[in-house]
Residue, then its C-alpha position, 0 to 999 in steps of 0.5 A: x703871368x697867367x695859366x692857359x687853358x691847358x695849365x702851363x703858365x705863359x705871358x705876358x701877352x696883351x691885346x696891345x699892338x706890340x704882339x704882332x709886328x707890322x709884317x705880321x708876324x707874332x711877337x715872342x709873347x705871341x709865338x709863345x702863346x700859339x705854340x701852347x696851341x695846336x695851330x702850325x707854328x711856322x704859318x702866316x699870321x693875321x691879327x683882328x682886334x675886334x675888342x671895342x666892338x659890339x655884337x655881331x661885329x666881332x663875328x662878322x668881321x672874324x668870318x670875312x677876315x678868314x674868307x679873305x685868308x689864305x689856308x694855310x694862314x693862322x688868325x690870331x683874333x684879340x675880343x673882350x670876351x669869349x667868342x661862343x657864338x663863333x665856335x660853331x660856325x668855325x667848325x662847319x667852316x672846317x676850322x680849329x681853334x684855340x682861346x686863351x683868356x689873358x689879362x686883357x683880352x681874350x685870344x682866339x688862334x683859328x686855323x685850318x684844319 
């Protein structure tokens, strides 16, 4: 267990296949997380896990990702660090997101606004 970034303890979430079913839909360790979040707790979720790559790529693949989602579909993105330089291009695109660091991973929930 963990404090998020708005001080409530959830967990344990991990990066691990296990917190999103093959149908994409989160886990309870997952929704638990997203719900911490302004994000639309009853919308479609993608998962990426971008961890073992190197920059740009996480980037890259963020931002094809969302291109080929539809609006109302949240992206729950698992990286290894804090994805700063995808903050500001999230906005132009007229995006909010959320990251919560967690013993494994950092995850980033990104919706549309």
């Amino acid at each position: 267990m963990w404090p998020n970034m708005f001080g409530k303890t959830v967990g344990p979430v991990t990066a691990k296949r296990e917190h999103m079913t093959a149908n994409h839909q989160p886990t309870a360790q997952t929704a638990a997380l997203i719900s911490e979040t302004d994000a639309p707790d009853d919308a479609p979720m993608e998962r990426l896990d971008v961890q073992s790559l190197g920059p740009p790529k996480p980037l890259k693949q963020t931002l094809e990702r969302l291109a080929e989602l539809n609006d109302d579909t949240i992206l729950v993105q698992f990286n290894d660090r804090a994805p700063q330089h995808l903050y500001p291009k999230l906005k132009d695109r007229g995006y909010d997101f959320e990251s919560v660091e967690t013993d494994d991973a950092t995850v980033t929930i990104i919706w549309r606004r």
